[in-house]
N, C-alpha and C positions, 0 to 999 in steps of 0.2 A: 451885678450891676452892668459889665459887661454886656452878657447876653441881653439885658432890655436898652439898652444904648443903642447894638447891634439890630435888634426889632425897630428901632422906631426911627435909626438910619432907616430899612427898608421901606417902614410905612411910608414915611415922610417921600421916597421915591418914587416908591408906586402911585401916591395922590399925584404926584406935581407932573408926573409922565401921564397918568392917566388924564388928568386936564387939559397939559398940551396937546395931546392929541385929538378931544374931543370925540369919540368915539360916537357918542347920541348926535351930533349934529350930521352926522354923514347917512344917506338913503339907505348903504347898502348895510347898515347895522340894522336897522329897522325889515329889511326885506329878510335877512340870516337869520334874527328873534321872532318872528313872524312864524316864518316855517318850522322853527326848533318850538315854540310853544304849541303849535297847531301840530306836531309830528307829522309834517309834512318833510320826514327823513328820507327818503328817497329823491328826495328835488336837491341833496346835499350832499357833498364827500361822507362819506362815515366817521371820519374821524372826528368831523366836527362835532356832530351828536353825541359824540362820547366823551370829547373831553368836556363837552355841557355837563351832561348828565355826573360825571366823573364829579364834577365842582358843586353836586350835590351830597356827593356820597363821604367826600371832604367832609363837608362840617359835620356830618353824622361823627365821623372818627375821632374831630376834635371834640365835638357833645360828651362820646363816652367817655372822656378824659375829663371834661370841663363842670359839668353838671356835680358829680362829686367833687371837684375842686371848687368849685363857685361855691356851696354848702361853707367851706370856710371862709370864706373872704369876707368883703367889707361892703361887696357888691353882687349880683345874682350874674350869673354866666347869658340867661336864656335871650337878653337882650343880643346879646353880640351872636349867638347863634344862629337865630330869624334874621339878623344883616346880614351874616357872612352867606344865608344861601342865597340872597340878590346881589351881594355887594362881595362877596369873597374875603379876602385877607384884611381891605380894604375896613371890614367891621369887626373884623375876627381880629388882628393885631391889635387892636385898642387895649381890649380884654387881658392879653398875653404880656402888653407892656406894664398895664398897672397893676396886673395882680400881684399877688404876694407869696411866695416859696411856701407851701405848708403839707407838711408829710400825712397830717392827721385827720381821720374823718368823726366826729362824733352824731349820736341822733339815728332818725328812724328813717329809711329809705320812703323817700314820696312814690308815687304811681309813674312820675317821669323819670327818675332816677334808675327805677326798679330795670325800666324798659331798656334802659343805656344799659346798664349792669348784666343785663341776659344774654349770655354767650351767643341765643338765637340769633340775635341782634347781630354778632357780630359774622356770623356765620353768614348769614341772609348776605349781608356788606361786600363779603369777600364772595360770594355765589355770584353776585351782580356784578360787582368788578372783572369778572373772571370772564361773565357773558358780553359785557360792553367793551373789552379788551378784542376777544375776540371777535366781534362784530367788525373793531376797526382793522384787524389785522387782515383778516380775510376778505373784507369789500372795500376798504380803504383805500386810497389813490395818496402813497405818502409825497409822490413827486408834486400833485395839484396842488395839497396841502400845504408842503413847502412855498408855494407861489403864494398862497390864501394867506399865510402867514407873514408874507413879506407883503403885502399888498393892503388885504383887508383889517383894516384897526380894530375890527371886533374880534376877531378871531385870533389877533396876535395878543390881544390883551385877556380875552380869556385862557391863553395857551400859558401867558407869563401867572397870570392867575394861579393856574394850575400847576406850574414851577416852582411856586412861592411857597404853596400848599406844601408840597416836600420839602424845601430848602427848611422853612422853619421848624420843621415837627419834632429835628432832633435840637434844635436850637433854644427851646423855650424847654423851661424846669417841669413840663404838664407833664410827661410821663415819667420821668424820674419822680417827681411825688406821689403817682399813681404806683407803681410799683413798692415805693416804700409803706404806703396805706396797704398793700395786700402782700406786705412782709416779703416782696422779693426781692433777694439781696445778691443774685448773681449779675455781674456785671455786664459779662457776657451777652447774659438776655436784651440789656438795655442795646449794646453795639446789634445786634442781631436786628433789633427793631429798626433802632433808629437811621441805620443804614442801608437799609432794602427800602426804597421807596414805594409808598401805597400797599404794597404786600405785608412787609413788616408790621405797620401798625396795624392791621388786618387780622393776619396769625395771632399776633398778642392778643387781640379784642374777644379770639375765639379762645383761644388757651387760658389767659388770669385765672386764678380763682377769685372766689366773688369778694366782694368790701364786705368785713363785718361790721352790724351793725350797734348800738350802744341805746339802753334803754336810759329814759329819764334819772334816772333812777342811780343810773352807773357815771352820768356826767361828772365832769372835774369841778370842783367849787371852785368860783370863781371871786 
């Protein structure tokens, strides 16, 4: 209970600060999203583009948590998904606050599921993360940045976006119930993820072994 009191402090934060500050009414939101949808990346610091692009690789991370958790729930994950990659935390907290603690997966992997479930998946994630890191580190301008950050409301608020991204991921029971569904009971593992930001959840996504799956057959009477 805690932990989702503590989520929906945040949510409730981020809406009411993203409001005041209106971010869409200002020109140069529209002029930054303009050239970041057209990759017109070279008209931009780099770092900008990556923590973009960064805030899409996000919801991939929560997906392969969430999709097998969503299977139990009361409600389907896939909606808050599709928001969080336009809307960030913003659509993705919702999800995190109402769902419900559940260690168990039963039933047959769908063709979306499968795709989260594929170590490929998680390997690709961490490949790209690795190349858009380095993109910013090496042509990135952190001093302008900093300025861009304090100045431009789009880029401060996708930078807090992308903070929020990490703050929560050890803060919400998804990967503690993820691990218990594929019987890992070392603890350790969990500190190791949950505390290395973006890389952690990464490593783990390539390493798990897979959900096993429960035919018709084998479900629990209910």
């Amino acid at each position: 209970m805690i932990r989702k009191v503590f989520l929906l402090i945040i949510w409730l934060g981020f809406v009411i600060y993203t409001i005041l500050l209106a971010p869409v009414d200002q020109p140069e939101t529209w002029a930054i999203g303009t050239k970041l949808l057209t990759r017109q990346w070279h008209k931009l610091n780099a770092i900008i583009p990556t923590i973009f692009c960064l805030m899409g690789i996000f919801p991939m991370i929560y997906a392969c948590l969430m999709f097998a958790d969503g299977r139990m729930q009361n409600f389907r994950a896939w909606p808050y998904f599709i928001g969080s990659n336009f809307t960030g935390v913003i659509c993705l907290l919702p999800y995190l606050i109402f769902r419900q603690s559940n260690q168990e997966f039963y039933g047959i992997k769908d063709k979306w599921l499968l795709i989260f479930e594929r170590r490929k998946t998680g390997v690709s994630l961490l490949v790209a993360n690795v190349a858009l890191l380095s993109y910013a580190i090496i042509t990135g301008n952190w001093t302008d940045y900093i300025q861009q950050f304090l100045q431009r409301l789009f880029v401060h608020l996708i930078s807090l976006d992308f903070l929020l991204m990490c703050l929560i991921f050890p803060i919400t029971s998804l990967l503690d119930n993820d691990m218990a569904r594929r019987v890992i009971k070392d603890k350790r593992i969990f500190w190791a993820v949950a505390l290395v930001p973006l890389f952690g959840p990464l490593v783990y996504l390539c390493l798990r072994p897979s959900l096993p799956e429960t035919s018709l057959t084998e479900l629990p009477a209910t």
